[in-house]
C-alpha positions as CSV (number, residue, x, y, z in Angstrom):
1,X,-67.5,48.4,68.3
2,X,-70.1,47.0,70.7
3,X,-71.2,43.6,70.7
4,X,-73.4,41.0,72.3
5,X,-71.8,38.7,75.0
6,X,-73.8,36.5,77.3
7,X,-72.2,37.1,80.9
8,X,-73.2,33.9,83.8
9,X,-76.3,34.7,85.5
10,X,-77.4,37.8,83.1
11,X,-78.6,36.0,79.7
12,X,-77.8,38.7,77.2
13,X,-76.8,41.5,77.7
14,X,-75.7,44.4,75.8
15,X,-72.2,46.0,76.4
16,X,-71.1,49.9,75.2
17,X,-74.8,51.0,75.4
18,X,-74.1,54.7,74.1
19,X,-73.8,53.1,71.0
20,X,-75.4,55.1,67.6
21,X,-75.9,54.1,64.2
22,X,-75.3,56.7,61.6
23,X,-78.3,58.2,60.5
24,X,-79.2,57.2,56.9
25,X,-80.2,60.2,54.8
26,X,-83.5,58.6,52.8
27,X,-83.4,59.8,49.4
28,X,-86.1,57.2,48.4
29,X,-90.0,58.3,49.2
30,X,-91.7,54.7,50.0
31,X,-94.7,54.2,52.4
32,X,-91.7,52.3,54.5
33,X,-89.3,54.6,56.1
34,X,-86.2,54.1,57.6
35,X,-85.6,52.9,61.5
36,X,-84.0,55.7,63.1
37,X,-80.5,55.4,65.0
38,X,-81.3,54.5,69.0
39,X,-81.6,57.5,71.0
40,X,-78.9,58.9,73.8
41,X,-80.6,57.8,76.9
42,X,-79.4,58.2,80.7
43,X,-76.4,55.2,80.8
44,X,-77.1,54.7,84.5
45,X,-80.9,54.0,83.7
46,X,-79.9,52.2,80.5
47,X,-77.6,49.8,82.6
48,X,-80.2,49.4,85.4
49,X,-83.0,48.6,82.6
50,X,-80.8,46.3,81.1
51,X,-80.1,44.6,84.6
52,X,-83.7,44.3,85.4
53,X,-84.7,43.0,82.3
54,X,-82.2,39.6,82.8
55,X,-83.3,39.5,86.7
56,X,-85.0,36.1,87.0
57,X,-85.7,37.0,91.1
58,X,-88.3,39.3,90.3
59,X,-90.2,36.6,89.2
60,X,-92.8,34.5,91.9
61,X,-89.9,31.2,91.3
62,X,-87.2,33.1,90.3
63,X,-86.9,31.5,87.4
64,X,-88.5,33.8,84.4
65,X,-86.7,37.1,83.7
66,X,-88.1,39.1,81.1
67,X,-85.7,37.9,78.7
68,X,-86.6,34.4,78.9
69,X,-89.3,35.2,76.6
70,X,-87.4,38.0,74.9
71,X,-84.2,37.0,74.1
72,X,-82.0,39.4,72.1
73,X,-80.2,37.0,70.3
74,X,-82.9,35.3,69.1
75,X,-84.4,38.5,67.9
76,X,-86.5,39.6,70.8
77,X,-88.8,36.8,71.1
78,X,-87.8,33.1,72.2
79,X,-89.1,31.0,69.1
80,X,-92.1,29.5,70.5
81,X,-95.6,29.1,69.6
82,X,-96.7,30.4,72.9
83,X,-93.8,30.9,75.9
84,X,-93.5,28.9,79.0
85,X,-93.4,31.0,82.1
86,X,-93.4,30.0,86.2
87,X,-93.5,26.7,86.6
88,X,-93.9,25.8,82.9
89,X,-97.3,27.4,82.8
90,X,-97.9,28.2,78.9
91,X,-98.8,31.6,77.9
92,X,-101.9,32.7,75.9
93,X,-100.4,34.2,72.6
94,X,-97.4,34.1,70.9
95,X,-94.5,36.2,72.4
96,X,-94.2,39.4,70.1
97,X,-90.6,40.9,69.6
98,X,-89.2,43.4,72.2
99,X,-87.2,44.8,69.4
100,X,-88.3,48.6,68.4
101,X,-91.0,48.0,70.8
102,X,-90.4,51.8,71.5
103,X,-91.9,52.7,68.4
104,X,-95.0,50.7,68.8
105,X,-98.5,53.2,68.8
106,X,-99.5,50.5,71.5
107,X,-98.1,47.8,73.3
108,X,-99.5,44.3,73.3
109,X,-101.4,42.2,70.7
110,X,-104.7,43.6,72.3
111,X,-103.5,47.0,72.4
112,X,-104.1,47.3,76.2
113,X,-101.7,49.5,77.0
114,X,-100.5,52.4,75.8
115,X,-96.7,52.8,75.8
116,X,-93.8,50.8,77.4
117,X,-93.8,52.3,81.0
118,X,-97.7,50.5,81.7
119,X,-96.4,47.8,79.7
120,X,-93.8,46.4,81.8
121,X,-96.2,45.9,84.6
122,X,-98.3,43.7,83.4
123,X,-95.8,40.5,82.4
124,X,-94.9,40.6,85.8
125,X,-98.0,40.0,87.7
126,X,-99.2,37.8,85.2
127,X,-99.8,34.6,86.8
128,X,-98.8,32.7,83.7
129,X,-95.8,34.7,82.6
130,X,-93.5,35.7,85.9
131,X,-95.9,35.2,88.3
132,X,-94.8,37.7,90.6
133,X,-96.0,41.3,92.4
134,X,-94.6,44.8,93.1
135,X,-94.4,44.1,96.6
136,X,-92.1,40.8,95.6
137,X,-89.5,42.8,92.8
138,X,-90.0,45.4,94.7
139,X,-88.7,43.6,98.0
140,X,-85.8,41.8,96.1
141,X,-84.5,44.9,94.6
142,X,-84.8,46.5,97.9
143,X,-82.5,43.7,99.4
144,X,-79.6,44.0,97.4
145,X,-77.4,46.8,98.0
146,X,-76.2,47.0,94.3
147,X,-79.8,48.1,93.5
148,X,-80.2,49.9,95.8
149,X,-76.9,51.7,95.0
150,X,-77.9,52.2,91.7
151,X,-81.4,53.3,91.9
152,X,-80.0,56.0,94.2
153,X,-77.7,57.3,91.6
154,X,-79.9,57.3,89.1
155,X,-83.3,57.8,90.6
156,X,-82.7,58.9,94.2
157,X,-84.8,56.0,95.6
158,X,-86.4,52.4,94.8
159,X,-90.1,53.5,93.2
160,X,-92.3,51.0,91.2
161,X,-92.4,54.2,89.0
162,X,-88.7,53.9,88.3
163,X,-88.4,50.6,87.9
164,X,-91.1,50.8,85.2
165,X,-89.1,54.1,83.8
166,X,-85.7,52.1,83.7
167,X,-87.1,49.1,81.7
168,X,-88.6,51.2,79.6
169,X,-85.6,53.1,78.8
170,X,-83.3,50.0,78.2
171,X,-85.9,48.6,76.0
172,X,-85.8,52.6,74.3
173,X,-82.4,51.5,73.5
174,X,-83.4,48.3,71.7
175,X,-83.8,50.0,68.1
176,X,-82.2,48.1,65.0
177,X,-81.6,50.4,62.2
178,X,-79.1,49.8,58.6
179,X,-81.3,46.6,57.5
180,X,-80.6,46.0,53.7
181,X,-83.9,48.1,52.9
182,X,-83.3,51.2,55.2
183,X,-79.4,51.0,53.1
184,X,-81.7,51.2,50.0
185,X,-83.9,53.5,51.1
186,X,-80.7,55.6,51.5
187,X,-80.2,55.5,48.1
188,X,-77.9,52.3,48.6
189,X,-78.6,50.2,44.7
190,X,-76.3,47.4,45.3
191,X,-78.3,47.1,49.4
192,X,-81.0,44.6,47.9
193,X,-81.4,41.6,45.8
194,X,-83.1,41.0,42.5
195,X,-85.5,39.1,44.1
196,X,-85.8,41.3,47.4
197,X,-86.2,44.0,45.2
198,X,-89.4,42.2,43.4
199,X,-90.9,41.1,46.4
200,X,-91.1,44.7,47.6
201,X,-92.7,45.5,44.7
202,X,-95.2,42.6,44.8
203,X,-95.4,43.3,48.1
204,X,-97.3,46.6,47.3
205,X,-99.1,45.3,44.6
206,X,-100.7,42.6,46.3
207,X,-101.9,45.4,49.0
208,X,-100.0,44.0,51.9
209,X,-98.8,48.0,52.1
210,X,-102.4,49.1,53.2
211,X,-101.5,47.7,57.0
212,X,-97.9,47.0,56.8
213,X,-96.2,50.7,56.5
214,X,-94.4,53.4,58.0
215,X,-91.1,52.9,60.4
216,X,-91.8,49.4,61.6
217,X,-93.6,47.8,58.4
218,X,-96.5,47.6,60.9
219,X,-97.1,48.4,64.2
220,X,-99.0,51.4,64.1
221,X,-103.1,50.4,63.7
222,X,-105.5,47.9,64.4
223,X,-107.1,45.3,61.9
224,X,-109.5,42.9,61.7
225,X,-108.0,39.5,61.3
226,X,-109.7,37.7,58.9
227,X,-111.3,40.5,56.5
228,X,-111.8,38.2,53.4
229,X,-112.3,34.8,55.0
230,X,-112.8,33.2,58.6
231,X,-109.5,32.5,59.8
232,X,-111.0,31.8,63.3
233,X,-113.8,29.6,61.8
234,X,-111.6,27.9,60.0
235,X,-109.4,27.6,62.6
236,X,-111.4,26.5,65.2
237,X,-111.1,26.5,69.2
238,X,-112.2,30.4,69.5
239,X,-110.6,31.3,72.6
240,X,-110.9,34.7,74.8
241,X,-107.2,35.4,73.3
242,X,-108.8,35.3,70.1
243,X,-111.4,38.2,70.2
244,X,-108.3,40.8,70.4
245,X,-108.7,44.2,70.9
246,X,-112.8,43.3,72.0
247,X,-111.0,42.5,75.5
248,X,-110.0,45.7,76.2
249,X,-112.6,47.6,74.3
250,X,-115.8,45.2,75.4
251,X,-116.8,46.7,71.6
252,X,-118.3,43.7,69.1
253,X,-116.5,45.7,66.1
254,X,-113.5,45.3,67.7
255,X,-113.6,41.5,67.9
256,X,-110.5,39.7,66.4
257,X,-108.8,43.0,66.1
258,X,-105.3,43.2,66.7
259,X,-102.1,45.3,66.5
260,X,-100.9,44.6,63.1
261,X,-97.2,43.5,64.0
262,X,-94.0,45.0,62.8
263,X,-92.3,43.4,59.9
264,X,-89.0,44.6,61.3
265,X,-86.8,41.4,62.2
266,X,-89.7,39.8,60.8
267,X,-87.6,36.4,59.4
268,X,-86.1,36.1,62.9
269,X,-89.3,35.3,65.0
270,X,-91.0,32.6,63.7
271,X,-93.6,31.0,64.6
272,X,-96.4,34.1,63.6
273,X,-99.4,35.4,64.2
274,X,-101.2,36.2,67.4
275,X,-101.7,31.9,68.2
276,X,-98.6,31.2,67.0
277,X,-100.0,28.9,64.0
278,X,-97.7,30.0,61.0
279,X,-94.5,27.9,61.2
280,X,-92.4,30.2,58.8
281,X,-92.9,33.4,57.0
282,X,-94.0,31.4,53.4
283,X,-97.2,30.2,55.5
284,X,-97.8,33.1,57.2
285,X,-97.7,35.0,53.3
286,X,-100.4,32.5,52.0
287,X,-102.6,32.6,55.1
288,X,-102.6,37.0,55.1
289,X,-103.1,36.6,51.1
290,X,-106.2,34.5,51.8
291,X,-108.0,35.9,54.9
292,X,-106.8,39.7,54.6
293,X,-106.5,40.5,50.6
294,X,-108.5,37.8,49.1
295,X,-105.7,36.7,46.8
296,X,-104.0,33.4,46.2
297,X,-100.2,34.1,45.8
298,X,-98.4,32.2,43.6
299,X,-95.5,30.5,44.2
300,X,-92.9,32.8,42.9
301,X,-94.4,35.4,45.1
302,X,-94.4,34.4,47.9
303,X,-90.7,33.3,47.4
304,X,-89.7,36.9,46.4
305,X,-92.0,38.5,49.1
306,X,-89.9,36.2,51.9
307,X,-86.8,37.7,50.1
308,X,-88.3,41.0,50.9
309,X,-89.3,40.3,54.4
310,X,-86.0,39.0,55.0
311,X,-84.1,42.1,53.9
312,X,-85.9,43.8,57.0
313,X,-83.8,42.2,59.3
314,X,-81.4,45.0,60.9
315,X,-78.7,45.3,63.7
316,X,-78.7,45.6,67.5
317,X,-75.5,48.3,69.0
318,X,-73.9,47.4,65.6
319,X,-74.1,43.7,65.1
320,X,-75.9,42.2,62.8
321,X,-79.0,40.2,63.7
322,X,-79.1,36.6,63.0
């Protein structure tokens, strides 16, 4: 069976990496699907990936490895309303999960880029995340002759291009399939609750379905963040971080548009929303009901759409997420 361990000087890390889940047959037909079982990648890339990703030297201090913000254990995202990178800088937006990231349609909140081999990149040179360069990682992977061992065997030499391709891969790897709802999906009756049960169906009613769909319960669109109200008006303090996909796009119909986020895992990474503003999953149910469908939800749904959201929650190489 393979597990999570945290080894000295790694963070986590992942051990038997060939695992695969059992594909579930899905008998049900439901605008959600079912998260596939994690693909057989290259181990040697897989075990390079997984190296680079808990590497703190790549960073300008060595002190931020990609999985500082992206813990697995924690679900793929550290917990905090915005993360703290070199030198306890604080990012811009909240850190989103790395978790199925390889079945994103884009990568970032923004969108910018397109799949997880320009994503990787960007964290790294960003002076408030890792604060780093190519030519730095680059230098300290060259410098140490297990790298360089293993970039060999796996891609004949030390490239930016496979460095980008092996963190990519690992991250390939990081799929969490058999949540209670993929089981039910599968035809599984006893797999959900009474009350998760309802809260799916609310769920739909309400209209949250229209943007939250398909393999990841999201993930696969843009939208307009505050269609029925103004969140950011309400809000207040509009920041550049705030105008979303306009960044990238320099388009005025594309201001405060973002990536709809994946559900998947959903209960393990609070706080929510792109500024980090929704302590737990109850608020961030009232604030979509308000500023996305119009609607106030009762109590009782919102209780049994949480239920719902929390049946999401999958496993990583086998183990159940927490």
């Amino acid at each position: 069976m393979a597990r999570l361990a945290r080894l000295p000087g790694a963070g986590l890390v992942l051990l038997c990496f060939m695992w695969i889940a059992p594909a579930l047959a899905q008998v049900r037909h439901e605008p959600i699907t079912a998260i596939p079982p994690p693909p057989a990648l290259d181990p040697l890339k897989i075990s390079l990936g997984q190296r680079l990703f808990n590497d703190p030297r790549l960073s300008g201090d060595g002190t931020i490895a990609c999985a500082s913000c992206h813990p697995l254990a924690l679900g793929g995202a550290d917990r905090l309303a915005r993360s703290r990178g070199v030198g306890g800088k604080q990012g811009l937006v909240n850190t989103p999960t790395v978790l199925n990231a390889a079945l994103q349609f884009r990568q970032f909140w923004n969108g910018r880029a397109a799949n997880l081999r320009e994503q990787v990149g960007s964290p790294l040179v960003n002076p408030v995340e890792m604060g780093s360069s190519w030519s730095h990682a680059l230098s300290v992977i060259e410098a140490d002759p297990s790298y360089q061992s293993a970039f060999v065997k796996a891609y004949g030499r030390v490239t930016e291009t496979a460095v980008r391709d092996a963190l990519a891969v690992f991250q390939e790897t990081l799929l969490t399939p058999d949540s209670a709802f993929d089981r039910w999906l599968g035809g599984d009756d006893k797999a959900l609750s009474a009350d998760a049960l309802e809260g799916y169906r609310r769920f739909k009613a309400l209209g949250c379905i229209s943007c939250h769909q398909g393999v990841l319960v999201g993930g696969n669109m843009f939208q307009t963040f505050g269609i029925m109200g103004d969140y950011f008006g309400d809000r207040g303090q509009v920041t550049e971080s705030d105008l979303g996909r306009q960044v990238v796009t320099g388009r005025e119909e594309d201001r405060h548009r973002f990536k709809v986020p994946s559900l998947r895992n959903v209960a393990l990474t609070p706080p929510y929303f792109h500024d980090g503003t929704a302590a737990t999953l109850a608020d961030a149910v009232r604030v979509m009901a308000r500023y996305q469908l119009g609607v106030v939800p009762s109590d009782e749904d919102v209780r049994v759409v949480v239920a719902f959201l929390e049946s999401l929650t999958g496993r990583l190489a086998g183990e159940p997420l927490r």
